[in-house]
C-alpha positions in Angstrom: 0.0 0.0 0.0 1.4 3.4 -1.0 0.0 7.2 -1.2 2.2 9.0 -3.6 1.7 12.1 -5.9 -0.2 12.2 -8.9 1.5 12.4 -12.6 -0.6 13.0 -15.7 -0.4 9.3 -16.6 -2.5 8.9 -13.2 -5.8 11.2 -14.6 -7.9 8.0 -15.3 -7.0 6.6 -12.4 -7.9 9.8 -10.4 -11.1 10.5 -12.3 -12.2 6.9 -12.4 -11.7 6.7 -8.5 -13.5 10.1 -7.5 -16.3 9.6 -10.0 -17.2 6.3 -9.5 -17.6 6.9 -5.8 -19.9 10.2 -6.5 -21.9 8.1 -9.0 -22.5 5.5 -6.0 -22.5 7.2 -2.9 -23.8 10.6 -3.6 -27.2 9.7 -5.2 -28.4 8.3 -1.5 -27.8 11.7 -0.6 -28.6 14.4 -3.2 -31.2 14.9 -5.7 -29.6 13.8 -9.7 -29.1 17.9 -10.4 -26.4 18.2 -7.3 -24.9 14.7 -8.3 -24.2 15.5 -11.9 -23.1 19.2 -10.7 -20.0 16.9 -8.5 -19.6 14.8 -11.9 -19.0 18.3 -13.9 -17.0 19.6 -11.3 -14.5 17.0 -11.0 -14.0 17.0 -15.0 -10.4 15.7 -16.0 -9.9 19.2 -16.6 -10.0 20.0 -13.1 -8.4 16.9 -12.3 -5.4 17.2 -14.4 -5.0 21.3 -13.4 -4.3 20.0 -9.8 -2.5 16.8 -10.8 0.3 19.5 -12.8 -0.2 21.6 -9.9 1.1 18.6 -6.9 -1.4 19.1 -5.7 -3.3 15.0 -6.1 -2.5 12.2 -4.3 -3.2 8.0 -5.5 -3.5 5.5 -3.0 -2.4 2.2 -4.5 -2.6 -1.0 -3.5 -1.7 -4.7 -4.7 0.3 -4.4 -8.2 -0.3 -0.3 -8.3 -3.8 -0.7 -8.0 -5.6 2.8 -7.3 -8.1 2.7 -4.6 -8.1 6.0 -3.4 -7.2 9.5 -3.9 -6.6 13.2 -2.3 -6.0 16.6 -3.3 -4.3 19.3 -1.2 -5.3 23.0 -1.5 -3.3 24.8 0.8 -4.3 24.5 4.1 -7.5 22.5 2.8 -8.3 19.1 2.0 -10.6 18.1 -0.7 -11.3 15.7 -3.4 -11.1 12.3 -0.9 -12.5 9.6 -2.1 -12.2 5.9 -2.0 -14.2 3.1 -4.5 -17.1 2.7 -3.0 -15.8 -1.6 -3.5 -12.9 -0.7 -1.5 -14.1 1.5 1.6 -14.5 -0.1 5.5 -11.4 -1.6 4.6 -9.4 1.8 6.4 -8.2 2.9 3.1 -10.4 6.7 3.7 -8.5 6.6 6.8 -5.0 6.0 5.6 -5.6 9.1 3.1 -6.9 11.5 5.7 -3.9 10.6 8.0 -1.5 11.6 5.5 -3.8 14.4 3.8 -4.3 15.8 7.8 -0.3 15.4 8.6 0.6 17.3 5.1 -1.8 19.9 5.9 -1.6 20.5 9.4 2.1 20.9 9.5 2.1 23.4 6.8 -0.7 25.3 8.2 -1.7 24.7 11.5 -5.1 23.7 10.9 -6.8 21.9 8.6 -9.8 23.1 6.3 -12.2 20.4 4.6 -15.7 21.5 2.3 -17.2 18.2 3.4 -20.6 16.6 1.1 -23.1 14.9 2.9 -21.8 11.5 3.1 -18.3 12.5 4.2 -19.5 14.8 7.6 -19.7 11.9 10.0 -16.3 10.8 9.0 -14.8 14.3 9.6 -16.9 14.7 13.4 -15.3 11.3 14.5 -12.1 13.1 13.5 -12.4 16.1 15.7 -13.5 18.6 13.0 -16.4 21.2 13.5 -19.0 23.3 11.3 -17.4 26.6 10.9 -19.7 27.3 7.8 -22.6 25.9 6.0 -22.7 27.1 1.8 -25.6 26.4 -0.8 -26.0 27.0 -4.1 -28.6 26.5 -6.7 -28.1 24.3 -9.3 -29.5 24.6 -13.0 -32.3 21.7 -12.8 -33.7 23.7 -9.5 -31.9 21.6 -7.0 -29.9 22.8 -3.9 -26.6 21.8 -3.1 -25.8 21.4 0.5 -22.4 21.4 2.2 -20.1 22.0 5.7 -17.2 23.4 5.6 -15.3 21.8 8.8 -12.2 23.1 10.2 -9.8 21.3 12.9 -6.7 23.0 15.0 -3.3 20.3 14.3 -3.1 18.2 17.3 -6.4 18.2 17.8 -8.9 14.7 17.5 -5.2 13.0 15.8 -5.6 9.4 14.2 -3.8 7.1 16.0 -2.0 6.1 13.2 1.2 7.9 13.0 
């Protein structure tokens, strides 16, 4: 098992991890308009803008296998997902543990926008609601999200 940067040759692998995991996960939680908004906004585009930036992260597993994947903004985390095939297996857990360490470090704090599906994962980890954002989507639905914010130290994994 290995977390290691991004290159361009990884943007299927990225892509196909975070959008198979919004096309299974996020539907139980938000109307088809915010689902596909998440599909749009996680475009290889996107994807391969932050992979030149440093800013992406794989997850492999057995034989290079990609299972997960994180993106760094600054002092914020974002863009964590694991196949949905893959998760209760602690591989969400190994990415936030590096993603948190990377972060927190550099900054002091750590910063997430956190969906729906993903905010009891970030309470169990210490973070709290400093914000709650909306915004209207084109087929009339409302998108919902926390942003959560943790001090470094604080609510640690115990993995180190």
């Amino acid at each position: 098992m290995e977390v290691r940067k991004a290159s361009p040759a990884d943007l299927q692998a990225v892509g196909d991890v975070t959008r198979s995991t919004i096309a299974a996960i996020y539907p139980h939680y938000y109307p088809q308009g915010s689902v596909d908004f998440f599909l749009d906004w996680h475009r290889d585009e996107t994807i391969l803008e932050d992979i030149e930036a440093g800013r992406v992260y794989l997850l492999t597993v057995q034989k290079g296998r990609a299972v997960g994947t994180v993106t760094l903004h600054e002092g914020e985390i974002t863009r964590l997902y694991v196949l949905p095939g893959c998760q209760g297996k602690g591989y969400g857990s190994m990415l936030l543990d590096f993603a948190e360490k990377a972060v927190g470090e550099a900054y002091g704090k750590i910063r997430v926008e956190a969906s729906l599906p993903a905010q009891a994962m970030y309470w169990k980890r210490g973070y709290r609601v400093v914000d709650f954002l909306t915004e209207a989507e084109g087929q009339g639905d409302v998108l919902c999200w926390a942003v959560m914010e943790k001090p470094w130290g604080a609510g640690k994994s115990k993995t180190k």
